[in-house]
Legacy VTK file of the C-alpha trace (Angstrom):
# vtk DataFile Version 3.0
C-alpha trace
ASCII
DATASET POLYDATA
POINTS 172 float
115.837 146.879 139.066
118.907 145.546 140.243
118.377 141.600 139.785
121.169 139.222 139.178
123.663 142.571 139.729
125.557 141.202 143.315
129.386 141.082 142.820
131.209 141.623 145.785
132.383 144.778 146.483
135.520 143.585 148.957
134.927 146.670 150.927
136.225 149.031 148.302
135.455 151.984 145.820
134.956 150.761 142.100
138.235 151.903 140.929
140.099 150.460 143.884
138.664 146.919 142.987
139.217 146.689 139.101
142.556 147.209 140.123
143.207 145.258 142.672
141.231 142.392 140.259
143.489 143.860 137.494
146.603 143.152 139.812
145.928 140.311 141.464
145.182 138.733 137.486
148.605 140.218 135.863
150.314 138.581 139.481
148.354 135.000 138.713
149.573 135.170 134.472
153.248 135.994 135.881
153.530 133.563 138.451
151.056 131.040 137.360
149.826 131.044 141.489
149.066 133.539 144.310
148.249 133.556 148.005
145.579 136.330 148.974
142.735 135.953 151.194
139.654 133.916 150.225
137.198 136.881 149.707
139.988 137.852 147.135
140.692 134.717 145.637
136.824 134.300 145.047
137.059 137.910 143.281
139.488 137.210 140.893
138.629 133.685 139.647
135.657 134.638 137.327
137.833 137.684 136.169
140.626 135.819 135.239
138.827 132.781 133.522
136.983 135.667 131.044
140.308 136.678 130.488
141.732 133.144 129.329
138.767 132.894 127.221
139.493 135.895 125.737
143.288 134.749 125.135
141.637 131.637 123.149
139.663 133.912 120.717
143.073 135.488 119.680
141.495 138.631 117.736
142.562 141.496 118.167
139.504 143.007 119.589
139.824 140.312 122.116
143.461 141.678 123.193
142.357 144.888 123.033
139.804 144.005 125.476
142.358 141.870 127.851
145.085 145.519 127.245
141.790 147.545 128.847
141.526 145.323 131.637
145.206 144.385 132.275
147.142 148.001 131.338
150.481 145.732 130.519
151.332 144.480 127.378
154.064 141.974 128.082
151.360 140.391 130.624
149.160 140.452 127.818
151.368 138.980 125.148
151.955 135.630 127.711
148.337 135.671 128.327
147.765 135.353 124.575
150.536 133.342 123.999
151.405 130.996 126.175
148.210 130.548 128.681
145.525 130.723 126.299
147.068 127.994 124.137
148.133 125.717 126.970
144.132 125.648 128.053
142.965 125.908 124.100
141.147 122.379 124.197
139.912 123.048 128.100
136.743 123.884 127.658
136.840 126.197 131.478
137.995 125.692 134.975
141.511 127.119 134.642
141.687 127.988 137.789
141.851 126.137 141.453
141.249 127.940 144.897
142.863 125.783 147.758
142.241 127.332 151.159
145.850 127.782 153.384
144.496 128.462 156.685
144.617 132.124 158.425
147.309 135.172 158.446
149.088 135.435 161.500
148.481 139.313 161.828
144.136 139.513 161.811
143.126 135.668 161.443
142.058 136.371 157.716
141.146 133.537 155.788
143.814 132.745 153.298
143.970 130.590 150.103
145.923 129.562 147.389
144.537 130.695 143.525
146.782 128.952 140.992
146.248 128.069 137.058
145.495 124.553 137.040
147.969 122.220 135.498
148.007 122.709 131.406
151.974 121.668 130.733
153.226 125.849 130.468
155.954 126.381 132.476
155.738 129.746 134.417
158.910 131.932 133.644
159.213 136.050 134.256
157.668 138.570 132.243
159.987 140.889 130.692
159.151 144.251 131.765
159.445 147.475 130.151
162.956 149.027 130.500
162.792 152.562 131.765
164.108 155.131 129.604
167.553 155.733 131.113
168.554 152.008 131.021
167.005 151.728 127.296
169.580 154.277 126.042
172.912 153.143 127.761
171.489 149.768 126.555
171.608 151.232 123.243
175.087 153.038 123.556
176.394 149.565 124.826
175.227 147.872 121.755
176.609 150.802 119.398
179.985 150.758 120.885
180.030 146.630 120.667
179.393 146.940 116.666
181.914 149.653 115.889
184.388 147.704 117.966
183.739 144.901 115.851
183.887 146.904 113.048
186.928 148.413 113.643
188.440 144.232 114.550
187.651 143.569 110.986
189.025 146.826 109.526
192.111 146.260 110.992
193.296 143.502 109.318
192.642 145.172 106.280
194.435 148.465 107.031
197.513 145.820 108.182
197.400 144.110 104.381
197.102 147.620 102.816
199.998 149.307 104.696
202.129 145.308 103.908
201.290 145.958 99.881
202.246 149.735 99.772
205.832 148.885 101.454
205.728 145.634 98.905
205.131 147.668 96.210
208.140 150.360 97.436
210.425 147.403 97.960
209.679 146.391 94.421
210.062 149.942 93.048
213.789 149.985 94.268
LINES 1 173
172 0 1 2 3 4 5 6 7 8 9 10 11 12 13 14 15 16 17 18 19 20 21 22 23 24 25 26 27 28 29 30 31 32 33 34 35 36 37 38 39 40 41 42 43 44 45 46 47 48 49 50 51 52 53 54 55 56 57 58 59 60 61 62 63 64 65 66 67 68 69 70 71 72 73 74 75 76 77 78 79 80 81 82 83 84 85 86 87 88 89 90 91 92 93 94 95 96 97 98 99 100 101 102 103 104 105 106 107 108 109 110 111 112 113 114 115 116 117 118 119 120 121 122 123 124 125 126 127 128 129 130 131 132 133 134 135 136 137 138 139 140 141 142 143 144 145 146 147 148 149 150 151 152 153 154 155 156 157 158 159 160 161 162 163 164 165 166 167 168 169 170 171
């Protein structure tokens, strides 16, 4: 029997949706608010609220769980961090749907899902550097120290080169 089983399907494949849910979630923890349609807005709200409560509990089974779901770890991390202590003595409801009216192109319904006000203030996600960019990162950094290194070795090398031709001076 398939009681109390209806979740709406949006029109897609199982995979497509727990992605889409999965993106439209990590888009809502980046940006703290995002305009989709209705249908989609609906979709995500329960997700995302299990999520949050999930970001109270803190454990790490509980991030392992929100890592499944999410597949991004900085997104995580600010879910954990930041959102789930802003709402830690909300007892639910961290989210608000306000409709917006409909999109120009096919008269879809449109709305507005945001994180209700908690006093976090919504700033970028740092995302993963690729590869490439990690390593002349890297070399940048290397070449800053030995330059500094070699700064402070010069003085030294100055003073040592000052006491030999002291020391010659003296000898004569």
């Amino acid at each position: 029997m398939r009681h109390r089983k209806h979740h709406g399907s949006l029109g897609l494949p199982t995979g497509h949706r727990r992605a889409l849910l999965a993106n439209l979630a990590t888009a809502l923890i980046t940006h703290g608010r995002i305009e989709t349609t209705q249908a989609k807005a609906r979709a995500v709200r329960p997700y995302i609220e299990k999520l949050i409560t999930l970001g109270k509990a803190g454990d790490l089974h509980s991030r392992r769980q929100a890592l499944a779901k999410l597949r991004h770890r900085p997104v995580v991390d600010r879910l954990f961090n930041d959102v789930a202590a802003a709402y830690s003595d909300r007892p639910g409801g961290y989210t608000r749907i306000i409709k917006t009216g409909f999109r120009v192109g096919d008269a879809a319904p449109m709305a507005l899902i945001e994180l209700v006000e908690s006093g976090f203030e919504v700033k970028p996600v740092k995302a993963a550097k690729p590869a490439a960019e990690a390593k002349a990162a890297k070399a940048e950094e290397k070449a800053a120290v030995d330059e500094a290194v070699e700064a402070e070795a010069a003085p030294e090398a100055v003073k040592a080169t000052d006491t030999a031709e002291e020391t010659k001076a003296d000898d004569k």
